[in-house]
One Martini backbone bead per residue (centre of mass of N, CA, C, O) as a GRO file, in nm:
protein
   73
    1UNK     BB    1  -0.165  -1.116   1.025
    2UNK     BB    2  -0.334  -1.381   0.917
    3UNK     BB    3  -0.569  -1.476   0.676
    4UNK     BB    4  -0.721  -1.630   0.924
    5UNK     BB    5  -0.772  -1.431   1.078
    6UNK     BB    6  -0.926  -1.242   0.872
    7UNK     BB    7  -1.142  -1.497   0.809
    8UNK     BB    8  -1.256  -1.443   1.120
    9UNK     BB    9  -1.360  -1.178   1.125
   10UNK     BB   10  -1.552  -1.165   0.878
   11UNK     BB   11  -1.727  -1.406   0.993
   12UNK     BB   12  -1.824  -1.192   1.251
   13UNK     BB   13  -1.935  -0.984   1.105
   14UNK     BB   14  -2.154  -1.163   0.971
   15UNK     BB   15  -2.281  -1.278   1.238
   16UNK     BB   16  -2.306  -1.023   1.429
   17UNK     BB   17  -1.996  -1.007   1.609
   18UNK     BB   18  -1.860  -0.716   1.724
   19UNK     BB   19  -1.763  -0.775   2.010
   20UNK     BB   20  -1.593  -0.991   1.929
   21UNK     BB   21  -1.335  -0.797   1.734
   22UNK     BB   22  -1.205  -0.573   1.925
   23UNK     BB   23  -0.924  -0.763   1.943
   24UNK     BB   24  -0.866  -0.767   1.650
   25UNK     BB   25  -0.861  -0.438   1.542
   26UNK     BB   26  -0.602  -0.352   1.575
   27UNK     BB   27  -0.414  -0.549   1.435
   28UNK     BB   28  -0.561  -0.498   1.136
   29UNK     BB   29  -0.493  -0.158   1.147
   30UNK     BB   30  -0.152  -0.231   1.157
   31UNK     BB   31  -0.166  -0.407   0.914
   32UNK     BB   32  -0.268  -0.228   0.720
   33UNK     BB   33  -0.089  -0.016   0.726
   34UNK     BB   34   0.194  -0.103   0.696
   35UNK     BB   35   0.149  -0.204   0.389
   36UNK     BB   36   0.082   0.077   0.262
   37UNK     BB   37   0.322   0.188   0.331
   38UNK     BB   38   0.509  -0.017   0.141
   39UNK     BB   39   0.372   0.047  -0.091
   40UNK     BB   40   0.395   0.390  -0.121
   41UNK     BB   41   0.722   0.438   0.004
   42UNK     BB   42   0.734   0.804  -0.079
   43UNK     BB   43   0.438   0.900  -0.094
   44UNK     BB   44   0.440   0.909   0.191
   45UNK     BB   45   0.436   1.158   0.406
   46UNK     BB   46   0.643   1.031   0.634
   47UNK     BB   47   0.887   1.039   0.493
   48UNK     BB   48   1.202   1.108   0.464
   49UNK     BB   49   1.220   1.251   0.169
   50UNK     BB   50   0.943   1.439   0.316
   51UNK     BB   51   1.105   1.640   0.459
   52UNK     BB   52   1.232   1.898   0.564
   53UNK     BB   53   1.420   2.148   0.398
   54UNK     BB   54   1.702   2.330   0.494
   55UNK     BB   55   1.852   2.582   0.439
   56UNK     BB   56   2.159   2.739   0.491
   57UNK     BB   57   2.054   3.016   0.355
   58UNK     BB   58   1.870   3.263   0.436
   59UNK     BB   59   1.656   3.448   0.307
   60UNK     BB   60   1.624   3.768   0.261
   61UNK     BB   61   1.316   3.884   0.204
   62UNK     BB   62   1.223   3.704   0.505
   63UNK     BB   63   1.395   3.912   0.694
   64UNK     BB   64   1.235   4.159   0.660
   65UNK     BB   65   1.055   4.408   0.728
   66UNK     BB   66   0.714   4.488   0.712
   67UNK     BB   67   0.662   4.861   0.718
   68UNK     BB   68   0.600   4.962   0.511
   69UNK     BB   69   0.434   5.245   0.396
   70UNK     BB   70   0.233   5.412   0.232
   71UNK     BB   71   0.231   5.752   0.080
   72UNK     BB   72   0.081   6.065   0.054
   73UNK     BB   73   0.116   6.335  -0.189
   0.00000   0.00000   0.00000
């Protein structure tokens, strides 16, 4: 999205012309969003450096039964 589309929408909203800009407002919030992502870099939560990271060898710990029971003496 250019500057002047950018421009005309600005000037549609002021105008109080609503119905015409949802032509414009997809491509609007599309351009929007892109920029944010490459502004944000890594920082963005669905980046791929932000990915869950699989350990090789499973933890002992989370894997054992939890079945423990107090006894009372």
């Amino acid at each position: 999205m250019k500057n002047s589309d950018r421009e005309l929408v600005k000037q549609m909203i002021n105008a109080g012309r609503y119905d015409a800009i949802l032509d414009f407002m997809p491509a609007v919030i599309a351009a929007d969003s892109k920029e944010m992502i490459e502004k944000m870099g890594a920082k963005w939560v669905c980046h791929p450096d932000n990915r869950v990271k699989r350990l090789d060898v499973p933890i002992p710990v989370l894997n054992e039964p939890k079945t423990k029971v107090l006894k009372k003496k």
